[in-house]
C-alpha positions in Angstrom: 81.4 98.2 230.6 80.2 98.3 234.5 76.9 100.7 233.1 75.9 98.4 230.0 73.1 96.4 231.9 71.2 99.5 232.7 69.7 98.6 228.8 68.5 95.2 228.1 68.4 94.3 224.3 65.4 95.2 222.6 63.8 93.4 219.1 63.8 97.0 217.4 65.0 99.8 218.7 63.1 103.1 219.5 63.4 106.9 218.1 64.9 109.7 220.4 64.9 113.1 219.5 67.1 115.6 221.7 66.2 119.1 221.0 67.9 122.4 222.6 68.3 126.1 221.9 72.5 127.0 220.7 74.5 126.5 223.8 72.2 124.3 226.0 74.8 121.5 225.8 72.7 119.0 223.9 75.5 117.7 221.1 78.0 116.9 224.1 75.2 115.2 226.7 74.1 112.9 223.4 78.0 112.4 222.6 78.8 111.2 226.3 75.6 108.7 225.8 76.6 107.5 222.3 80.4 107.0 224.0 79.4 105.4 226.9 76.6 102.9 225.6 77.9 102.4 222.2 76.2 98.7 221.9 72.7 100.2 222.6 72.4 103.8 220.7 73.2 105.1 217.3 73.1 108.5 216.1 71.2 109.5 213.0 73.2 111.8 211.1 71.3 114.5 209.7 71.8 116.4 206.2 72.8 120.1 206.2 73.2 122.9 203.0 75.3 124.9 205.9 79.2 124.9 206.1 81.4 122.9 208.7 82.7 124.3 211.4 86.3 124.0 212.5 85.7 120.9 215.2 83.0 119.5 213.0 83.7 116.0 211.0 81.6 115.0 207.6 79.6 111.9 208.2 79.8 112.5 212.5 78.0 115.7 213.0 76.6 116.3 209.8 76.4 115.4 206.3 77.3 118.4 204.2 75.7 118.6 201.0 75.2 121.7 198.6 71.5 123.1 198.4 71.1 121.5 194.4 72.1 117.9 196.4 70.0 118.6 199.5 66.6 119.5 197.5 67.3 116.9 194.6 67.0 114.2 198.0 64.6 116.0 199.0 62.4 116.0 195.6 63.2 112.0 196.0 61.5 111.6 199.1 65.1 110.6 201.1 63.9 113.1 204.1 61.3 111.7 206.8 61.6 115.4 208.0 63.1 118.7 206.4 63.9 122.4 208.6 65.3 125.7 207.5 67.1 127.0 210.0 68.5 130.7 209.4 68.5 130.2 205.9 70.0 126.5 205.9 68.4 123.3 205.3 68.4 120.6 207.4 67.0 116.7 206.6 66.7 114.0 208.7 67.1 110.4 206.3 64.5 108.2 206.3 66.6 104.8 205.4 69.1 105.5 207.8 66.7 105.6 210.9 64.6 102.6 209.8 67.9 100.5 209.2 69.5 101.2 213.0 65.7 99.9 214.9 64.8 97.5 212.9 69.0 96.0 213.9 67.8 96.8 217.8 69.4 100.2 218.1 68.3 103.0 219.6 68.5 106.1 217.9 69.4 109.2 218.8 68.5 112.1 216.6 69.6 115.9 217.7 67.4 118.4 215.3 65.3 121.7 215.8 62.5 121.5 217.4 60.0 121.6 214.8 61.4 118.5 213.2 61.1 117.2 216.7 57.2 117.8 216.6 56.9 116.2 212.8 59.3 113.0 214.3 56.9 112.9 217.3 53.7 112.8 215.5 54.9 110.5 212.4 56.7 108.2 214.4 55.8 107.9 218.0 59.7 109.3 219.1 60.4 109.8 222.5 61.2 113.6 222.7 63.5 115.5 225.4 64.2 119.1 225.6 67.3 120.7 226.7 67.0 123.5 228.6 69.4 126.2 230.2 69.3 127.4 234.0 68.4 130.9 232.8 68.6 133.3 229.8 71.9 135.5 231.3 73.8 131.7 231.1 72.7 131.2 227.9 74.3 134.3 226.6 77.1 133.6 228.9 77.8 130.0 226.8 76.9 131.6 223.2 79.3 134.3 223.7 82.0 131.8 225.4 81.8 129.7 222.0 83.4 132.9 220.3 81.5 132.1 216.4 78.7 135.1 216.9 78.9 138.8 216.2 76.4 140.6 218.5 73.6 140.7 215.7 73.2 137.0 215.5 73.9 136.6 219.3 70.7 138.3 220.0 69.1 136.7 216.9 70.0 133.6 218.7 68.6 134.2 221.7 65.4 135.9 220.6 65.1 132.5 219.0 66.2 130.7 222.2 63.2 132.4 224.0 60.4 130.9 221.5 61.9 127.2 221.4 61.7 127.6 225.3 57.8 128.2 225.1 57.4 125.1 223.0 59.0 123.2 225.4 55.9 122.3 227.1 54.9 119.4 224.8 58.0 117.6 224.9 57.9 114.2 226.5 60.5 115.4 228.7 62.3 118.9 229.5 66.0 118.5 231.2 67.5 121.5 232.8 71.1 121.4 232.0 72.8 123.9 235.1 75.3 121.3 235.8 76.7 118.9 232.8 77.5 115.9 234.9 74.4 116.0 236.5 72.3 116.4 233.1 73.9 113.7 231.4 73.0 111.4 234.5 68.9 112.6 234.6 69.1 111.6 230.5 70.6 108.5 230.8 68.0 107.6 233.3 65.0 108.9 231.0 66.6 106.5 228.3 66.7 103.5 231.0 62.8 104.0 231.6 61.9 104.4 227.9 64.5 101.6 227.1 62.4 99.5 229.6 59.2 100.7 228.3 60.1 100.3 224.8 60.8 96.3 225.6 57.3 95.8 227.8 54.7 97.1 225.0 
């Protein structure tokens, strides 16, 4: 592919966690990265106790476990990270992340942001936060998606507004106003870490 030397290979890869309020576009900018530089990133799949929605596949976008599975791997010490997220759990697996660096991948891990803060602190990760042009657009994309009822649109966005103050100690915080131009101001974030990552 004409864009694969932007990355050079690396000995062991390094941790990248995206994190974004519903609707700031962060599952499709890391989709069109994992598509486009397949040979250099991997995605860690994360565990979840919610159900699957329609365009969602097991094993791509989620694992879906029942709660009794989810804490029983939890009670084993499987999760490097857990979250509840309006009443669902969420678990990021510690054997799956260590697996893809030490192989040279880089990984690529979309969770909430305060599993972004634990991943950060634990494990050095490279963090970027997804932001929206404003709060009227953001209500513009939730309502667009057509899967929330007024009460958990503004439960949404009430919770949109707080991830948006914590934004501040994220390595990185990417305004998404215009898709194409997002994905291209992430990939070059991941060329300087990449670069970074393979002179320390």
């Amino acid at each position: 592919m004409m864009n694969e030397p932007l990355f050079s290979p690396v000995k062991k890869g390094k941790l990248f966690v995206v994190s974004a309020p519903a609707g700031c576009g962060k599952t499709t900018l890391v989709k069109k990265v994992l598509k486009a530089y397949p040979d250099h990133f991997s995605q860690s799949i994360s565990y979840t106790t919610r159900g699957k929605r329609d365009a969602e596949q097991e094993g791509k976008d989620y694992f879906f476990v029942s709660k009794k599975t989810f804490l029983e791997k939890k009670e084993k010490g499987d999760f490097i990270e857990t979250n509840k997220i309006f009443d669902h759990e969420y678990g990021t697996d510690s054997d799956q992340i260590k697996n893809l660096t030490l192989k040279g991948k880089n990984v690529i891990l979309v969770i909430d942001i305060g599993g972004a803060r634990e991943l950060k602190k634990r494990l050095s990760a490279c963090c970027i936060f997804i932001s929206p042009p404003s709060k009227e657009e953001l209500r513009r994309r939730l309502v667009s998606r057509g899967s929330e009822t007024d009460s958990s649109l503004e439960t949404r966005l009430g919770r949109a507004c707080e991830e948006m103050e914590q934004a501040v100690w994220f390595d990185y915080n990417l305004v998404n106003d215009d898709l194409e131009r997002a994905y291209q101001i992430l990939v070059s974030i991941l060329v300087a870490e990449n670069h970074r990552n393979n002179n320390t």
